[in-house]
Structure formats: C-alpha cells, structure tokens
BAZAGU-96119 format. One record per residue (C-alpha): residue number from 1; residue in three letters; y, x, z. Coordinates in steps of 0.02 Angstrom, whole numbers. Example, Ala and Ser with C-alpha at 12.3 -4.5 7.8 and 13.67 -1.06 7.14 Angstrom:
REC | resi | resn | py | px | pz
REC | 1 | Ala | -225 | 615 | 390
REC | 2 | Ser | -53 | 684 | 357
//
This chain:
REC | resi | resn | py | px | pz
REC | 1 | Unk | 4646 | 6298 | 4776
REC | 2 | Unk | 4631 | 6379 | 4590
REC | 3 | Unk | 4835 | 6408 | 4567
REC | 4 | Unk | 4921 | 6557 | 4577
REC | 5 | Unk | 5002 | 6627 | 4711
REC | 6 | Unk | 5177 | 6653 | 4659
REC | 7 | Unk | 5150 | 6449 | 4611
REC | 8 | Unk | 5301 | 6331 | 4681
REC | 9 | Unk | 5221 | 6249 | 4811
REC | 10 | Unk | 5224 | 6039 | 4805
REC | 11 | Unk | 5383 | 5974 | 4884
REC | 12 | Unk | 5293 | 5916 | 5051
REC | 13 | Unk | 5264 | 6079 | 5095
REC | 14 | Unk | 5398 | 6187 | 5052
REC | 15 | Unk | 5501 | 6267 | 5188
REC | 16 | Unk | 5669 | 6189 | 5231
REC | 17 | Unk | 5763 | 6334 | 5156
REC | 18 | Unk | 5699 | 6259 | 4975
REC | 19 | Unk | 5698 | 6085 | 5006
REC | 20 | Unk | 5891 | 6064 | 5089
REC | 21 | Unk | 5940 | 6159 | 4931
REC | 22 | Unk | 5860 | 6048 | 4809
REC | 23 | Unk | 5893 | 5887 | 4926
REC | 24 | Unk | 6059 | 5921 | 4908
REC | 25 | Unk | 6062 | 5931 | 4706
REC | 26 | Unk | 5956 | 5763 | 4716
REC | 27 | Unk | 6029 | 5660 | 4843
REC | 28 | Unk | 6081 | 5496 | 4806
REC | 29 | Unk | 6254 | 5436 | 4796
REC | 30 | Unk | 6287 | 5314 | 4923
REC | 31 | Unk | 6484 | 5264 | 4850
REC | 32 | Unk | 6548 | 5263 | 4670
REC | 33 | Unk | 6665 | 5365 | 4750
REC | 34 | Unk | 6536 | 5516 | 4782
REC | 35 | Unk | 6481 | 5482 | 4618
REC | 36 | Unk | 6512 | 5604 | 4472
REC | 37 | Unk | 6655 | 5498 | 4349
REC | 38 | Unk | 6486 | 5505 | 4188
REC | 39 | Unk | 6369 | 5430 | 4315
REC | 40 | Unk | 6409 | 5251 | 4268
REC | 41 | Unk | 6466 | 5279 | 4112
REC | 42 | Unk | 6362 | 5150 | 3991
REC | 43 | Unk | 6284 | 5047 | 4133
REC | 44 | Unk | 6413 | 4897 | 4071
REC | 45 | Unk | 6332 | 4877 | 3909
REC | 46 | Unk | 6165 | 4819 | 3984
REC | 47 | Unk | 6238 | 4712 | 4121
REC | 48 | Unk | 6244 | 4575 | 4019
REC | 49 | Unk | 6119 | 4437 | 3984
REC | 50 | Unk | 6166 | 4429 | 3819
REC | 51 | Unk | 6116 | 4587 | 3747
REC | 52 | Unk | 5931 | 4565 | 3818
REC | 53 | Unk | 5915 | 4419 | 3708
REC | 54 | Unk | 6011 | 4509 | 3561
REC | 55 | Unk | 5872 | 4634 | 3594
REC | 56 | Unk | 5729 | 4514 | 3594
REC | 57 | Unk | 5807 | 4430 | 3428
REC | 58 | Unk | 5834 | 4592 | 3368
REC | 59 | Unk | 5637 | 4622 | 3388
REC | 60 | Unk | 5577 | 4461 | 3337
REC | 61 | Unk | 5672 | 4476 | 3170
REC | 62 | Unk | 5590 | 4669 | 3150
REC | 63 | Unk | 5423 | 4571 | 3198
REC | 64 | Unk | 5461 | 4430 | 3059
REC | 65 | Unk | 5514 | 4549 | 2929
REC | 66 | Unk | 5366 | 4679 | 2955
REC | 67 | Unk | 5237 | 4525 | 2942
REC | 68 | Unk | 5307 | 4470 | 2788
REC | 69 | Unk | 5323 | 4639 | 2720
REC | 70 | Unk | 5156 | 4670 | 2739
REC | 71 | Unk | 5079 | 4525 | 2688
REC | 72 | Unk | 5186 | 4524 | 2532
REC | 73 | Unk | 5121 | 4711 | 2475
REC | 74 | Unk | 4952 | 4674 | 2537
REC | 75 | Unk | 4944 | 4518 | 2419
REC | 76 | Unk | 5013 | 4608 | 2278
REC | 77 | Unk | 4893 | 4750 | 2303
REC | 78 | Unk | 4750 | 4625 | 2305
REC | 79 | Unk | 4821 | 4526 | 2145
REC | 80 | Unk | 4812 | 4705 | 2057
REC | 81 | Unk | 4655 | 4765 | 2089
REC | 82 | Unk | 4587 | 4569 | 2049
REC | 83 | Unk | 4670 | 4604 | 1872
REC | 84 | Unk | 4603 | 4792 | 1876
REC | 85 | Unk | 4421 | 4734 | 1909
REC | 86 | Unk | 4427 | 4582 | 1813
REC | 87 | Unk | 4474 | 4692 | 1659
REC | 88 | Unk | 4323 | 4822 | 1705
REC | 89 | Unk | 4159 | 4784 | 1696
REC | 90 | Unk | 4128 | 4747 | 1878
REC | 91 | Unk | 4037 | 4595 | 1926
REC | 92 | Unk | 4131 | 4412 | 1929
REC | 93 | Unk | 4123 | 4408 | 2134
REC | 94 | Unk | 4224 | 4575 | 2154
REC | 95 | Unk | 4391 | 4517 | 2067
REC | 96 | Unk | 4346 | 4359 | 2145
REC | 97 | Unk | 4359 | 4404 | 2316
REC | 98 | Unk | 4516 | 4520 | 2293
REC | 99 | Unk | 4587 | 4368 | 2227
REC | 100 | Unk | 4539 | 4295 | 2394
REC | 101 | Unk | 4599 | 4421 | 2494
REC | 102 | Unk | 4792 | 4430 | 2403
REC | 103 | Unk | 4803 | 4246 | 2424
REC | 104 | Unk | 4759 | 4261 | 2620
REC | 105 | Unk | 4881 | 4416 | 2641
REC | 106 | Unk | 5009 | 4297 | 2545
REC | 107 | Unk | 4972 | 4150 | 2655
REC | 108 | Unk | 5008 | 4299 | 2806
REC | 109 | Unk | 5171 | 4344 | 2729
REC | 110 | Unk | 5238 | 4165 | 2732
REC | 111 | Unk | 5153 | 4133 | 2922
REC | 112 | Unk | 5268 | 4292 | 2958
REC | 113 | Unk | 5414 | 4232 | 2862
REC | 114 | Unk | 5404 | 4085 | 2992
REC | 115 | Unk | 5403 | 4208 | 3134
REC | 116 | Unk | 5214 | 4163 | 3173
REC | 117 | Unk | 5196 | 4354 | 3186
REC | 118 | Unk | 5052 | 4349 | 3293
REC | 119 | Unk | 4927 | 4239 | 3175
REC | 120 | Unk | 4999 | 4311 | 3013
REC | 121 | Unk | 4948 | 4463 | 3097
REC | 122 | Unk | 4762 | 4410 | 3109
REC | 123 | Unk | 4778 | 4325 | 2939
REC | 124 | Unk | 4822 | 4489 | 2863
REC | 125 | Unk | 4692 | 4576 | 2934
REC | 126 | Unk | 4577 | 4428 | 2892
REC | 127 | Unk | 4617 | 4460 | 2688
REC | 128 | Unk | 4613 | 4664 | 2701
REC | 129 | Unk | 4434 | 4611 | 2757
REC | 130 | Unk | 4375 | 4480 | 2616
REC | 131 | Unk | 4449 | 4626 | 2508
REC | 132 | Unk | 4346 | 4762 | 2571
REC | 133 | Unk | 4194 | 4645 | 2560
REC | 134 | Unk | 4221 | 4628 | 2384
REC | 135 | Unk | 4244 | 4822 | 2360
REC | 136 | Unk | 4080 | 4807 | 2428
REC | 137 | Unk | 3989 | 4715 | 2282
REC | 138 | Unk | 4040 | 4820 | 2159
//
C-alpha cells in the first residue's frame, strides 16, 4: 500500500461510524413519499416513446445534414483547386484527379442528402483520397 495515511479508506472497510453517516445521505428512497419533491422532477419528459424516436430523427437529420455538408464543401474545394492547378503549370493528371475527387465528394453529398450517411461517409473519404493522390503527382 503506497497511499497516505490520513487517505479515506475504500467504503468496505470503513468503520460503521463513517459508513451509517454516509448510508444515510445515500440511501435509496423506497416511496415517492420519502422522496425529496425535485427528485422526479423531469423524469415525465423521457417516459414517452415518442421522444426516443424524436431523438433518433433528430440524429438522423444531424447525420443527413453533416454528410451533405461535407460532401458539398469537399466537392467545391476539389472543383477549386482542379481550376487552381489547371491554370498553373502542374501536370494534366493533377487537376485531373481533383476533378475526380470533387465529383466523388459531390456524389457523397447527394448519398447523404438521401440519408445514406454511412456510405456517403466512405464515399467522402474515398474522394479526399483520389485528391491527395493527385497532390501527389505534382
């Protein structure tokens, strides 16, 4: 044993002087009764079935929106620096494949706008790649 001595000792082996004192603060409340009048307060709200799924719709919708979102800027990023490259003097297969890329993110962003969060997801991630691959060549 490394701790200190003046330490509080784990609750299986404090003396009974401690633990009826803290039992006491902790018990449970058998009755509503017993129980302090804030102790319920708010448990009606997620009693209901319905607010679970307004929850889970409310998350989907975050899900669909984020997808998009991302896709969207991603694809417009891409389209950008396929313009900015194309303009430079950087070799035809780097503007190329940032053109790629921004037309995969924008085929993510409508997979999300469809709420198919989970392969625009992968699709996203698939363009960010074919992008970096072309940053690659130049």
């Amino acid at each position: 044993m490394s701790g200190r001595p003046d330490a509080d000792l784990p609750p299986d082996t404090q003396t009974a002087e401690e633990t009826t004192e803290d039992a006491r603060q902790d018990a449970p409340v058998d009755s509503p009764e017993e129980a302090p009048e804030d102790a319920y307060e708010g448990d009606d709200e997620h009693d209901d079935e319905g607010d679970d799924e307004d929850l889970l719709a409310a998350r989907a919708r975050r899900a669909r929106w984020a997808a998009a979102g991302t896709g969207a800027v991603l694809a417009l990023a891409g389209t950008a620096a396929a313009l900015l490259r194309a303009a430079g003097t950087a070799p035809v297969l780097v503007p190329a494949a940032y053109a790629c890329g921004a037309a995969v993110c924008a085929l993510a962003a409508v997979l999300g706008a469809r709420g198919r969060t989970r392969r625009a997801l992968w699709t996203t991630v698939a363009g960010v790649m074919v992008m970096a691959l072309g940053d690659q060549f130049d």
